[in-house]
Structures are given as structure tokens and as C-alpha cells.
C-alpha positions in Angstrom: 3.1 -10.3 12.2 3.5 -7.2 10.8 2.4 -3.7 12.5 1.6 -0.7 9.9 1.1 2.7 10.9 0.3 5.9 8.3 1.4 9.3 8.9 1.3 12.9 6.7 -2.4 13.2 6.4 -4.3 15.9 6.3 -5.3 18.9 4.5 -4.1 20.4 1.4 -5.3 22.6 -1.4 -5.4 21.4 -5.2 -2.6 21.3 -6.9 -0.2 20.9 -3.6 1.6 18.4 -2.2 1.5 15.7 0.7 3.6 13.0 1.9 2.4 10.0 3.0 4.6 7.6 5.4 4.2 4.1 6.4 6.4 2.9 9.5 6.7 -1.0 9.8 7.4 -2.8 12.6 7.6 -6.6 12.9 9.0 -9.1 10.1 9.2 -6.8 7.5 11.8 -8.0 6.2 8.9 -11.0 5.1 7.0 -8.1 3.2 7.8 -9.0 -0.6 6.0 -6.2 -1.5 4.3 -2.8 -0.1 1.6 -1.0 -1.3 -0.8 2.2 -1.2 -4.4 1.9 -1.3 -7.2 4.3 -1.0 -11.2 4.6 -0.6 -13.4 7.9 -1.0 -16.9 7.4 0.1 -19.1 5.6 -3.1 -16.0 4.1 -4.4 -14.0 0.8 -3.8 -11.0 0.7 -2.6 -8.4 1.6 -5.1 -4.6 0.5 -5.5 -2.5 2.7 -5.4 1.0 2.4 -5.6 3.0 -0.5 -4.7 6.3 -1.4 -4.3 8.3 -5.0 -4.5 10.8 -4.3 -1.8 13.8 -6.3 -2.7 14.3 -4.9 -5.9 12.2 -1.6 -5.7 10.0 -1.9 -9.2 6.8 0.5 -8.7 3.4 0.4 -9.7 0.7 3.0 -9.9 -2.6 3.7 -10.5 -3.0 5.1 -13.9 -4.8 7.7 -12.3 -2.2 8.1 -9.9 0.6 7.9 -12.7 3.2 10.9 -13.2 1.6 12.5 -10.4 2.4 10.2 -7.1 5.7 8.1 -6.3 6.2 5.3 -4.0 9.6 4.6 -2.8 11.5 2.7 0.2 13.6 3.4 3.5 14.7 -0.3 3.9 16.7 0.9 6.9 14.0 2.8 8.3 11.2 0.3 7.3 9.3 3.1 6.1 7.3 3.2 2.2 6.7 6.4 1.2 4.2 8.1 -1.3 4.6 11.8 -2.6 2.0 13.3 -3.4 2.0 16.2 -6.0 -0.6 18.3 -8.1 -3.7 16.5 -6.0 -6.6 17.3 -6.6 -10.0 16.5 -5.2 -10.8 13.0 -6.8 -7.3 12.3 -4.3 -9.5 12.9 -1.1 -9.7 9.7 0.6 -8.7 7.4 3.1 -5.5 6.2 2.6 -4.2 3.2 3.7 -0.8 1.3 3.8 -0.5 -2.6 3.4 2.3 -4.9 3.3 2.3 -8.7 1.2 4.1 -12.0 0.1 3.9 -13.9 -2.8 1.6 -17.2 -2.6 0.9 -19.9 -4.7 -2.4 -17.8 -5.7 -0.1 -14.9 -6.6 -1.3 -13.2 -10.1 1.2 -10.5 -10.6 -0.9 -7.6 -10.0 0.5 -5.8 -7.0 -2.0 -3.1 -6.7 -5.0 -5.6 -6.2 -5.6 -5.6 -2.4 -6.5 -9.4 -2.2 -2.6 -10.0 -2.6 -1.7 -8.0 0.9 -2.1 -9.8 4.1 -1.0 -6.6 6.6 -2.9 -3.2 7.0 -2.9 -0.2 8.6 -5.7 2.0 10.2 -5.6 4.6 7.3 -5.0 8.2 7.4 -6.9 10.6 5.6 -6.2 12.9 2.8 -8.2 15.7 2.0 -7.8 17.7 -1.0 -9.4 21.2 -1.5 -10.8 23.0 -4.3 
């Protein structure tokens, strides 16, 4: 079992920054990879950023791409994702999730049917 809790939501103009944190507590050291998702109201829920945690390769978004970066505290058990220049299509819950590889596994990291652990979410609001 793994436990998940976000932190560094909240407010913040366009063109700012945030920091999202993701503490993990349980067998982490299980999680083969971690990712970032997010949903704004009339929209799915969106990948991200992920991360493969024994080796550290990234993924984003491409709308996400230049802009955000995940990264890793191995010893801390934390992921990571700075935020820069958001704007308001970033508003959203986002959430924190934590996966393993399967025999179903299809090499796309950001899709959220490949993550078996989530948190509650915190939310990101970005103003205009």
C-alpha cells in the first residue's frame, strides 16, 4: 500500500510559479514510476508529468512541455513538479499517483489506467 499526499496548492497569478509536492509513505520503493495528473471542470483528467523512479526519465504533457518539470527526492520519497509561466488553462485539480509495470503495461506513463495509487488532489488556481 502506498499513501500519497499533495501539497503547494493554491493561488497564483499568470505567468508565476508554484510547486507542487507529493510525500509517499508506504512501499514506495515498489512505485516503478510517479506521475502528475490533473482535471479542470468539463475536461478529463489529463497526464501530466511522470516520472520512472529508478532511473529518473520524465514525461510531460505537451501542453505542459518546457514549462513544468517533475523530478525526485528518493530519500525523501517526495515527486516534485515546478510550475512556471502558468497560466489559466493550468487551473485544476491536481493530483499525484504512484504505478508498476504489469503484464498490460503499454509504455505510456502519463495515461492514468497504468497507476494503481492516488492522492486526494490539491488545487491549483491560476489567475488572469
Amino acid at each position: 500500500q502506498v499513501g500519497l499526499v499533495e501539497s503547494g496548492g493554491g493561488s497564483v497569478q499568470a505567468g508565476g510559479s508554484l510547486r507542487l509536492s507529493c510525500a509517499a509513505s508506504g512501499a514506495t520503493y515498489s512505485s516503478h514510476f510517479m506521475g502528475w495528473f490533473r482535471q479542470a471542470p468539463g475536461k478529463e483528467r489529463e497526464g501530466v508529468a511522470a516520472i520512472y523512479t529508478g532511473g529518473g526519465t520524465t514525461s510531460y504533457a505537451d501542453s505542459v512541455e518546457g514549462r513544468f518539470t517533475i523530478s525526485q527526492n528518493n530519500a525523501k520519497n517526495t515527486v516534485y513538479l515546478q510550475m512556471h509561466s502558468v497560466q489559466p488553462e493550468d487551473t485544476a485539480m491536481y493530483y499525484c499517483a504512484a504505478g508498476r509495470y504489469s503484464d498490460r503495461w503499454d509504455g505510456r506513463p502519463l495515461a492514468q489506467y497504468n497507476y494503481n495509487f492516488w492522492g486526494r488532489g490539491t488545487q491549483v488556481t491560476v489567475s488572469s
